[in-house]
Structures are given as C-alpha cells and as structure tokens.
N, C-alpha and C positions, 0 to 999 in steps of 0.2 A: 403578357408575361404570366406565367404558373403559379400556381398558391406556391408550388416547393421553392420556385425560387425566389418570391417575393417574401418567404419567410426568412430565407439562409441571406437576403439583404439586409434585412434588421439585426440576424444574427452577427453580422458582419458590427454594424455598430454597436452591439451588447458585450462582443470581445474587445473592441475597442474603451470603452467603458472598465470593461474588467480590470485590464491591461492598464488603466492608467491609475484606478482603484489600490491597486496590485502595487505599484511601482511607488504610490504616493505613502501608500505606509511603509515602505520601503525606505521612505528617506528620511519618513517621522523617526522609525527606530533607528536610524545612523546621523542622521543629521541633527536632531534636534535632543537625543538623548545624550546623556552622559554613558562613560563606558559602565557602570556600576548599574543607570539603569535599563542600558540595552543587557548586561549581565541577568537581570532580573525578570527583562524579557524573555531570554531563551536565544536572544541572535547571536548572543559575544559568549564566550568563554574568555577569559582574562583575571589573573593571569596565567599561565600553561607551562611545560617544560617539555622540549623534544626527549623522549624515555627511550628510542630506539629509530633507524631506521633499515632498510631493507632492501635489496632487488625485489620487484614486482615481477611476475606471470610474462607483461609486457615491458620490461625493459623500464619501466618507469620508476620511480624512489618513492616508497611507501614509509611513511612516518607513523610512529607513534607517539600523541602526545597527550598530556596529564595534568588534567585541575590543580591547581595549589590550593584555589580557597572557592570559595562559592559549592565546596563539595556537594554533589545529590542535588542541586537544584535543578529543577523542570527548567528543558532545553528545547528549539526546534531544530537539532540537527538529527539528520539521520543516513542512513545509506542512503547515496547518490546526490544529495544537495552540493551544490557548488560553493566553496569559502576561498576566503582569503588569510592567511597569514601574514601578518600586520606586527610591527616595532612601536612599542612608548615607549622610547629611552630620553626623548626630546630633543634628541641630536636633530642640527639643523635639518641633515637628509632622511631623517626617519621616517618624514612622512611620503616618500618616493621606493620606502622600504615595503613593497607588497610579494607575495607569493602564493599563486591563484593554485586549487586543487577541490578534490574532488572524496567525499566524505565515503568512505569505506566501511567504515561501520564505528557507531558510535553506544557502548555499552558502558553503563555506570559514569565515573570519572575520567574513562580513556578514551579515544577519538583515533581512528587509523586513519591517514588520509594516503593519498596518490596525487604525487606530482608528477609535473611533465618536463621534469630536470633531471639532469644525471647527478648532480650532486649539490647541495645546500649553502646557498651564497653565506659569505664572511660574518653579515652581520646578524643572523639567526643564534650567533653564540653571545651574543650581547645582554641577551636575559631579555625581559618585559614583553613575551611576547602573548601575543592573543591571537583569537579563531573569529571572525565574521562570517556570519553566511549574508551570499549571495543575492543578488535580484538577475533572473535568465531569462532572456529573452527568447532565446530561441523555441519555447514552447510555444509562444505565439505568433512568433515568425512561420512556424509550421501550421499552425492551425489554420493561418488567415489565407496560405497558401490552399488549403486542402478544401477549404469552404468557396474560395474564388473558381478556383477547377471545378467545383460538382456546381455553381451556378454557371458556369461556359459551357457547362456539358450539354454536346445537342448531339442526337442521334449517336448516343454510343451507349455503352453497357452502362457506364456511370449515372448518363443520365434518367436510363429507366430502371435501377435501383433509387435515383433520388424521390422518381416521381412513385416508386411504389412506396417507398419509406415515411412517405409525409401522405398516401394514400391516394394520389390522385389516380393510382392503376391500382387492379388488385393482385397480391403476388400468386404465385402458379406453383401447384406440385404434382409429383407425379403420383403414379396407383402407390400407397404403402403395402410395403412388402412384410406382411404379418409374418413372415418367416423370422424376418430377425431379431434376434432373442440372444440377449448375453444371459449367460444363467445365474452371474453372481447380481446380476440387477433386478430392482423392483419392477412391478407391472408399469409405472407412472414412469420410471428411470428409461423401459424400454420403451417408452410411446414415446417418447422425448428422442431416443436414437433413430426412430424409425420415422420420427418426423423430418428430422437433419437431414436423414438421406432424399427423404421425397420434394424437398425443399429444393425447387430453382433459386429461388432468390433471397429470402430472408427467412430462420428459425430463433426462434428462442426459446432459451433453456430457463425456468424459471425454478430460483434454487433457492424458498426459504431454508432458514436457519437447519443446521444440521440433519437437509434432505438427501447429501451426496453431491452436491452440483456439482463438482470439482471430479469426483471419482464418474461422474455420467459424463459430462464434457469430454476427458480423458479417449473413453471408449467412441464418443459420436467421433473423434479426431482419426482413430486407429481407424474404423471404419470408413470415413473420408479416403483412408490414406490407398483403401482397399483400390480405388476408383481412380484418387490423383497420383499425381507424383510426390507432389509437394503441396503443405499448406502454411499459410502465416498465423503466426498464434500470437495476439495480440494482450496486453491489459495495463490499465494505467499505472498499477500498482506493481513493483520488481518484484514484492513479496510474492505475491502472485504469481507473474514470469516464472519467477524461480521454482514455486509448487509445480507449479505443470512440467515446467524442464526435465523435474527430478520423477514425476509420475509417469511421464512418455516413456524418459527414457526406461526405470523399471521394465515396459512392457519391450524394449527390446526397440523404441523406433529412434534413429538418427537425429537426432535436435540439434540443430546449431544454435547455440544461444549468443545474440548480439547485444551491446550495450559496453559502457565503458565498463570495465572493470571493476574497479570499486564499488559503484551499482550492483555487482553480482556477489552472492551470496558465496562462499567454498562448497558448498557443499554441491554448487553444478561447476565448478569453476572449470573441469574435466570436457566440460560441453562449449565454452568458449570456443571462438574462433582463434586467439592469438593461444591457447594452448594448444588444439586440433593442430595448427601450422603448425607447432615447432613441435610434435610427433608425427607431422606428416616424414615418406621416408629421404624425401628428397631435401628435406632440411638443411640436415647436414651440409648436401653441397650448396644451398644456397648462403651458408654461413663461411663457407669456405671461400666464394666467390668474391664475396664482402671481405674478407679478411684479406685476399690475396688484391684486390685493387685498392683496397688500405697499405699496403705495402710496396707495391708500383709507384703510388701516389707519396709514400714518404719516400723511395729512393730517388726520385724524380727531384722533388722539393732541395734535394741535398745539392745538387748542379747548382756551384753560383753563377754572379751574374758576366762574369766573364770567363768563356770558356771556347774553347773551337769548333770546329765543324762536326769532327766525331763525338763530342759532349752533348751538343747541340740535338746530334741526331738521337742519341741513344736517350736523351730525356723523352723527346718527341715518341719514341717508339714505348718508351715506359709511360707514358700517357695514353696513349694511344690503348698500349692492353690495360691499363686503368677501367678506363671507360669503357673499351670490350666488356670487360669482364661485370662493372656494373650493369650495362646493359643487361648481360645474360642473365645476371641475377634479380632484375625488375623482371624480364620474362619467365624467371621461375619460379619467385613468388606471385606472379598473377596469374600461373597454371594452377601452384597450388592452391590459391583465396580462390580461383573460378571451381577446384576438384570440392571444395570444402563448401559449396552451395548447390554443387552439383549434386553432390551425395545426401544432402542433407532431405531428408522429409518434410521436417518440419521447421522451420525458422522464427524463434521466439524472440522478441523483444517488447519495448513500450512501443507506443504510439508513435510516438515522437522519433525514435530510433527506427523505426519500417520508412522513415522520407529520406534517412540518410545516402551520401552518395554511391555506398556501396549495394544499396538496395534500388536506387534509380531505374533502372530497364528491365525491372523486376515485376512479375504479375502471375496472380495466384488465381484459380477454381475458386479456393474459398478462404475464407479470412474468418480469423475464431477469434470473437472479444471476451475475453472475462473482466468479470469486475466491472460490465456497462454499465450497471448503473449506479458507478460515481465516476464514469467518465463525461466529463461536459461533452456536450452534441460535436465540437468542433474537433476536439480530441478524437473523437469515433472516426471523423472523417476521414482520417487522414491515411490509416490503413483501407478503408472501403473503397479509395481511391483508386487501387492499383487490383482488385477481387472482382471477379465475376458474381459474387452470391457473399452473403454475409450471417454469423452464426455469434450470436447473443446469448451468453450467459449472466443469471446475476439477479438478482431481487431489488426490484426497486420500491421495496417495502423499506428496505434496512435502510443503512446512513448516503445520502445524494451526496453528490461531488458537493465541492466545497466553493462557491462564489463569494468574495470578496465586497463586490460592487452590489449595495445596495438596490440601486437604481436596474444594473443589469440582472440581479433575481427577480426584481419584481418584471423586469420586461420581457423574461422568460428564456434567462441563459440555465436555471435553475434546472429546466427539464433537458431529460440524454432522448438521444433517440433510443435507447432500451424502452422508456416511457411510449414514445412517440409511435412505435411499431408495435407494442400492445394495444393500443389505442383503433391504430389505422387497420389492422391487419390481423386479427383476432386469432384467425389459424394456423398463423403462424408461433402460435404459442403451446407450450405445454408445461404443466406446474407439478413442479415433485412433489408427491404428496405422503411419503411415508418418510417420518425424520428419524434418527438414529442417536441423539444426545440425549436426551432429557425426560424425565419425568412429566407423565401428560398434563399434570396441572400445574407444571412451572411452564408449559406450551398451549395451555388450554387461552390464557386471556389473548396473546396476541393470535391464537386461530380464530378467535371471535372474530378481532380487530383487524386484522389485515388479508386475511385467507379463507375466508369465507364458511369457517368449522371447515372446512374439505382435509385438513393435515390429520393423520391417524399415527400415534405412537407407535413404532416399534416394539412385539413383544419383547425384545430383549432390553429395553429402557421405560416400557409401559410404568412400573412400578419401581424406576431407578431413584432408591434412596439410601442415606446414610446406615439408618438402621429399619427396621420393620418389628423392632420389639417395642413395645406404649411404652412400659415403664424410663426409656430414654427420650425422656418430654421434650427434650431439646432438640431431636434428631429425627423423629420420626415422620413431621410434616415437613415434606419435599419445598410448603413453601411459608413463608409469615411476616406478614405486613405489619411493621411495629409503629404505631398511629402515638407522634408526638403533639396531637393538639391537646391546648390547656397546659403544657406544661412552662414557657414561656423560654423556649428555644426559638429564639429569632434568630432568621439572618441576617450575616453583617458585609458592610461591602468596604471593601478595600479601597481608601479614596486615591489613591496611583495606578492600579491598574485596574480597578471599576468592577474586578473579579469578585464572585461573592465567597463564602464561608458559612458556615453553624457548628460552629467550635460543641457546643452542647451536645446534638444531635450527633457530631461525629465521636465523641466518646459513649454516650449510649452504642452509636454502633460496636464500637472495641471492645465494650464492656461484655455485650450481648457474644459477640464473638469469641472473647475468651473463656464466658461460660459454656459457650458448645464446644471448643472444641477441650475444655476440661472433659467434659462429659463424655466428651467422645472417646477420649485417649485411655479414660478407663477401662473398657472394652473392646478396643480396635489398635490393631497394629498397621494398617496400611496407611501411608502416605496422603495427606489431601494437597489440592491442589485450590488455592485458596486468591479471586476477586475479588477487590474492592474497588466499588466506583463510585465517581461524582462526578455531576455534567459539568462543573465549575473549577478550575485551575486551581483555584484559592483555596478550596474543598481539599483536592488532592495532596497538596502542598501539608495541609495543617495534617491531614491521616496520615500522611507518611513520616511524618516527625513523632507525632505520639506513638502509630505503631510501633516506632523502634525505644520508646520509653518503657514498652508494656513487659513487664516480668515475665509474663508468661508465655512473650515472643523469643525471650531470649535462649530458650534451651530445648522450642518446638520445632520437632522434623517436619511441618509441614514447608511449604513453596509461598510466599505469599508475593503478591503485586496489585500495588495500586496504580491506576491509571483513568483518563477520562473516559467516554462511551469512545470514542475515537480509537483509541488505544488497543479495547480488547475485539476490537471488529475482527471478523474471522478466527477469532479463538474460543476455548469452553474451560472451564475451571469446574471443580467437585462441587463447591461452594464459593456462593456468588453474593456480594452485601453491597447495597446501594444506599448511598444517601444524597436524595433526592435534594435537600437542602433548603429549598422555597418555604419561607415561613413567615406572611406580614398581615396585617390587618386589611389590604386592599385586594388581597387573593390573586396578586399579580405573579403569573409563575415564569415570566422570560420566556428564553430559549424552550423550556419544555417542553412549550409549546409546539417543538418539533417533536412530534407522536415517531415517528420512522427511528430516530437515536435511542428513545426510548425500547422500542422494538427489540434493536439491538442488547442494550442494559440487559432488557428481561428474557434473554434466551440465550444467554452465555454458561449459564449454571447447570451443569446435571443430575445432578443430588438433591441441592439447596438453594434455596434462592428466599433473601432476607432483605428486605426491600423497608426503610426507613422515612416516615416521610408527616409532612403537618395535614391530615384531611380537611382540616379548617379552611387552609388554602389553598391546597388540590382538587377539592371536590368545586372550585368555580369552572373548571374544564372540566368538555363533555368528558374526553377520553380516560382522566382520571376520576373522573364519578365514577365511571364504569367501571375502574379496575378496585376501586373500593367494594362496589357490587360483586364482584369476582371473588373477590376475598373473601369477605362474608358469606357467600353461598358454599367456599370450599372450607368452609373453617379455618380461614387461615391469618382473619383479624387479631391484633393483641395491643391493647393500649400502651404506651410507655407508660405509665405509671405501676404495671403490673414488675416491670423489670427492675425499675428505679428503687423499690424497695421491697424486692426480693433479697432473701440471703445468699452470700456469697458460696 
C-alpha cells in the first residue's frame, strides 16, 4: 500500500475522533447545561420573539427574531448554521414542539432564519420561545465519503493527484509563458498567475496578510476560464464564496452560486440558482404549468364518491392532464436547472455543497480552493474529487482550521493539504510578496517570523500613519507595545467557563485609547475605523461592556468592534488594540502559544497598532521575546506606568 494511502487511513480515524469530540460537546452544551447557561455559551438564545416574517427568494418562510434579555451577549450563531426553534411553555407537548431552520444572518440582537415551511405551526404564538444551534452531520458524512474515494483510487486522475499531493510523484508544468502580464498586478501577483496556467496538477497561491490574494486568485480564475469552459471555485468559508461570487462576477464572468440560501450573503443573492430560474424566460410557463395541474387536481377532487360513468370519465381525463401537465413542468424545470449550469463559468460553493446531488455527474479542468488553509485535509477533498488539477489559495501562516479533538490535532488532522503540498512539492508554490495594508513596521515583526523578511511594503502604505507630525505624540508611531509588568494586573479566570480576563489591563487599554483618539480628533476629520482584540472570550466580553460606559464613546464618529483573533480574520481596521491578557508568576501564556492567531492580531491594523501585554510573562516564549526585541529596536516600547499617571 502507498505512503498516501496509508496516511488518508489514519486520517479516516482522526475524523472519526473529531467527529465524536465534536458531537460530545455537543451534548455537554444541551444536555447537561441549563438553558441560562447554554445562554451564556452562545448555543441558545432564549428568551426571543418572532419581529416579522417573509417569502424567501425560494419559496421558503424567512423569520425574524429578537433577544428580550441576554441583549449583546457573545453567541455561536452565524450565517448558515443549522438551529432549531424550541417551546418552554411546559405544556405536556412542548417538548415534541421543534422547528428546524437555517441561520441567515445573525447581526446584534436580531437572527433572520429560513424555514422549510409555508407557514408557522399554532404553537409558535405561545410565547417562550428560544434558538438552539445544531450538531450536522452531514459535513462528515461528506468528508469520510471523499477520503474513502481518493484511498479506492487506482489508475485514475484522482489517484495521481493523491500520490502527487502527499509526494510520492512529482507534479509537472508546462514552459511558463512570460507573456502573461495583468498590468494591474505586481511582479509576485503575476508569477503566481503564470504559474496556475503552467500547472498540470497542483498550484498555490500563497497570500500573506494584505498581499492581494483574493484580487490574484480572481484573475488566475478569469485566465483558467480563457482555456476551460467551466471551473469549480471552492472555500470552506461562505464569506469567502460570496467575495469571489461578487469579484468574478465584477469582471463580467457567469457565476452560479450554490448553497442554501440563507448561507448566502444579498449582496450575490442575484447569482443563486433559485433566483437565475425564476428570471430564466421560460419560467413563467413553468409556473403556469403548476398552477393549471393545481387546478385539474382541485376540479377532479370535487367528483364524489358516487357518480356515473360520464363523472367518472371526466375525473379520469382531469387527472390525466394533471399529471400531463406536471410532467411537462418537471421537464421544464430540468431544462432550465441543466441551461443554468450549462452557462455557468464558474460554479461557487463550500466544500461540502460541490458533493451535493445536483453536482453529482459533474467534473471540472480545475478546482479553485480559497481559504485552504483552514480547511481540514478531508474538507479539501471532497471538491478534488471530481477536478483534473487543483489551485490552492491561502496562507497557512495565519489562523489553521479549527479541531475540536485533542487527540485528533495531535495525530495530525491539524494539518490541510495547503500545508502538505508546500512541503511535498515546492514548485508548486508562489508567495505574494508586496502587501498593500499597512505600515512596514506594524508588518516588519511578522516578516521576520513567518515570511522569511521577503514581504516589501507598498509605497502607497510604506509610511501609512495617523499623523506624520511629532508634536502628536500619540499618533505618530504606527506602532507601541505598552509593557504592564510590575504593575500588578493579573489574570483572572472565570471559574464556569475557565475563560480568562485582565479587567486592569483592559481598561488601561480604553484609557490609552481614548487619549488617542482625543488627540486625534483635534486635528483630523476623517473617520477611523477602530479594533479591538483579545484571544480570550472573557477578555471580549468585559471590553465591550466598559467600552460602551466610556464618555468619550458616546458622541465619537468613529466605527468601533471588538472581537477575538477569530473574528477579525480577513479584515483590516485604521487602528488596531490588543490585549494580550496573560499575566502570572509561572509565565504560562495558554493558547498564545499559537504564534499563527497571533499573526493574524498583528497585521489587521493599518495606521496603528497598540499592542498591550505583561513582558514578565511573555518573554518565557521564544516568539514573544522576539517581538519585545522588535519593539525596542523600532522604538516602539512604553511601560504602563508611563500612562497610568500621565495627565488627562
């Protein structure tokens, strides 16, 4: 047996691990908590009130509902998670009272969902009701699917992408054609396009923070399209999906965008399949077909049960064109669902959605992953399955997919094949190397740390700062590490949910923050766009309560959001303020110890970046030794004591 397949063997049991990981906290949080502290988790909303409901795009009943209490508390719902709507009234039947649906989009206090009802059973008017989210299987039902197939694969296309992916072949390209040149692209942007095209079997687009990956991808895909007919454009993430949906189509190409509903964003909603059909022109009479064997079908119905021969007959014949007529209308919506893939270019969805059955006897030139690396290896698969050649976007410097199962990170479900074909297949790779966000010294420590110094500032963001005049002391260094050791801001841990905090530390931050942007506002009229982060829930929680106590929040035109490193993945704010949090005697820093999240934290900012943190007990890790070294060399150290009592 092959290294590849005796490795996608174990992977087989590391999903299975996940999967049961996955499922078991699943039932901690419903089964063992109360509804107050699944509330507090983020799975339940309760109690809610339906505020509206709607026709859907597809025919389905779109609600909207609304917190009564627990307002602003950190939630895990979001676009496209699967919930249930659930009765506490204690009525004997309430608990047979479910109503399964599909999360639309959840902003502030409000929650849209999409059901698969035409209209909302009796006892939803009852009151008491609440939102669970889901445990879905079917993500791993596809995976274990997609990894069984690429270990069966013998003598086929599948299987010598497997055995090139994991190395045991090397992959093959053809002459690069130095002709092709986008002119809006950097030299690094076009070696990357020009590599896709010479690529038989496997490229990657390697896109640190704010290099373009997204606008390079784009263009490798238009140029694909020069060659194919059709490509699949894949990524674990819908936020993603939906970027590229809306950047294709920009450029004029056909995108069918698949997925339920809900999952999709408005702003591609135009690019769906179930909107496409119903402005295809033939619609109409397929609605007309439906309507008129709805009508056959009730005049037939009306015949009772004793009647004669010519009653008899004349049912029979209104049955008869019933079902004529259905017929023809199954065949004229499967002309149109086959014209609307026909035409299509490009076909976007998740992973997960490219196994569906409408994609079944479906197979593509090339398959385009964004966002690989946070997609688990098994997720990858499942699109590569059905591709001749496969195209890798994504840094897998930044935040890795997210594993559940201890045991299955340490036994290596933690690495994507994005990893795995940088590794195996080195030419297959090209790294953008001129980024377009940020000021080079809020980008200069992670070029040390992850990118080998090769990243070069854009002149248009080389010296991207607040202000460029000294006398505005607060503004003028792009970056400042405010060093709380010795002042005796420890962390605290939350003994319920084991989350930590630094109540201290995070009002220094606020403090520090509302002396800039005093400072700022004196001389500047433009808008900031203003981060705050903490790796820590408990962190999050306690800054977004005080922020909105802060005076000087209340009458300021700036944008502000807090969120974890999670949160602001793939976004960039003016100014960017982190508080690190780890503050104890044994120099134990957790999580942080993920350097790659970090990553992310420190290259969201383009202006500013104010970075809060104890060196006492960050300097026991290498990688935060170093960036204290960084700081100091860029003059960008400042004690907190320097702040603490300073005048207002």
């Amino acid at each position: 047996m092959s290294s590849a397949r005796e490795s996608l063997l174990r992977l087989v049991d590391l999903l299975s691990l996940e999967k049961t990981e996955d499922h078991k906290q699943y039932l901690e949080q419903f089964e063992r908590h109360s509804i107050a502290a699944r509330r507090k988790n983020g799975v339940t909303w309760y109690p809610v009130v339906i505020s509206s409901e709607e026709i859907g795009p597809s025919d389905n009943l779109i609600i909207e509902i609304e917190r009564t209490q627990g307002q602003n508390e950190l939630h895990q719902f979001s676009n496209g998670k699967v919930i249930e709507i659930f009765s506490n009234t204690g009525d004997k039947e309430a608990e047979f009272w479910k109503l399964n649906g599909t999360v639309r989009n959840a902003i502030g206090n409000k929650m849209r969902i999409a059901l698969n009802v035409d209209e909302l059973p009796g006892w939803t008017d009852r009151g008491k009701l609440g939102i669970n989210l889901l445990f879905d299987e079917n993500s791993y039902r596809e995976m274990l699917i997609a990894i069984q197939k690429t270990i069966d694969a013998d003598r086929s296309r599948l299987a010598e992408l497997r055995d090139i992916i994991y190395g045991d072949k090397p992959a093959t390209f053809e002459k690069k054609d130095e002709n092709i040149i986008v002119h809006s692209l950097n030299r690094s942007q076009n070696e990357a396009l020009r590599n896709v095209v010479a690529a038989n079997d496997v490229a990657i687009i390697h896109g640190p923070p704010g290099t373009g990956k997204t606008t390079t991808l784009v263009q490798a895909i238009r140029l694909t399209l020069m060659k194919e007919k059709q490509v699949l454009v894949c990524s674990p993430s819908n936020t993603a999906v939906d970027l590229l949906t809306e950047k294709l189509s920009r450029e004029g190409i056909n995108v069918l965008r698949l997925g339920h509903p809900a999952r999709i964003s408005d702003d591609v909603l135009n690019n769906t399949l179930d909107v496409k059909m119903t402005r295809h022109a033939s619609y109409k009479d397929l609605k007309a077909y439906r309507k008129k064997a709805e009508e056959y079908f009730s005049l037939a119905k009306k015949y009772k049960r004793s009647f004669g021969h010519q009653e008899r007959e004349q049912r029979n014949l209104l049955y008869t064109e019933a079902r004529q007529l259905l017929k023809d209308a199954v065949a004229l919506e499967d002309y149109i669902l086959w014209e609307q893939f026909e035409q299509a270019q490009v076909i976007a969805c998740t992973p997960v959605v490219s196994s569906g059955k409408l994609m079944r006897d479906k197979r593509f030139g090339t398959v385009f992953i964004d966002e690989a690396a946070q997609a688990l290896e098994p997720m990858s698969w499942i699109p590569i399955t059905r591709a001749e050649r496969v195209v890798f976007a994504g840094d897998h410097c930044q935040l890795p997919p997210t594993v559940k199962s201890k045991k299955a990170e340490d036994g290596g479900l933690k690495f994507t094949l994005f990893e795995r074909v940088v590794k195996t297949q080195p030419l297959a790779t090209v790294l953008l190397q001129t980024q377009y966000r940020m000021h080079e010294h809020i980008m200069g420590f992670s070029n040390r740390q992850f990118y080998e110094s090769k990243l070069l500032a854009d002149a248009t963001v080389k010296e991207h700062a607040l202000t460029h005049d000294e006398a505005e002391d607060l503004l003028v260094r792009p970056v400042e590490f405010i060093d709380t050791a010795g002042c005796g801001f420890n962390e605290q841990q939350n003994p319920e949910s084991l989350s930590l905090s630094n109540p201290e530390e995070g009002d220094l931050l606020l403090k520090q923050l509302g002396r800039l942007l005093k400072q700022y506002d004196q001389n500047h009229t433009e808008k900031l766009t203003i981060g705050i982060i903490a790796p820590y829930k408990q962190q999050t929680e306690y800054l977004t309560e005080r922020l909105e106590q802060q005076e000087w929040k209340n009458d300021s035109p700036h944008h502000f959001a807090v969120k974890t490193v999670d949160g602001f993945q793939g976004q960039e704010r003016d100014v960017m303020c982190i508080s690190l949090v780890r503050s104890n005697d044994a120099g134990d820093i957790g999580f942080l110890a993920d350097t790659r999240r970090m990553n992310v934290a420190l290259t969201r900012a383009r202006k500013k970046l104010l970075v809060f943190g104890d060196s006492a007990t960050l300097a026991n890790h290498g990688f935060y030794k170093a960036f204290l070294d960084y700081v100091e060399e860029i003059g960008a150290y400042k004690s907190a004591w320097e702040i603490l009592y300073e005048p207002e």
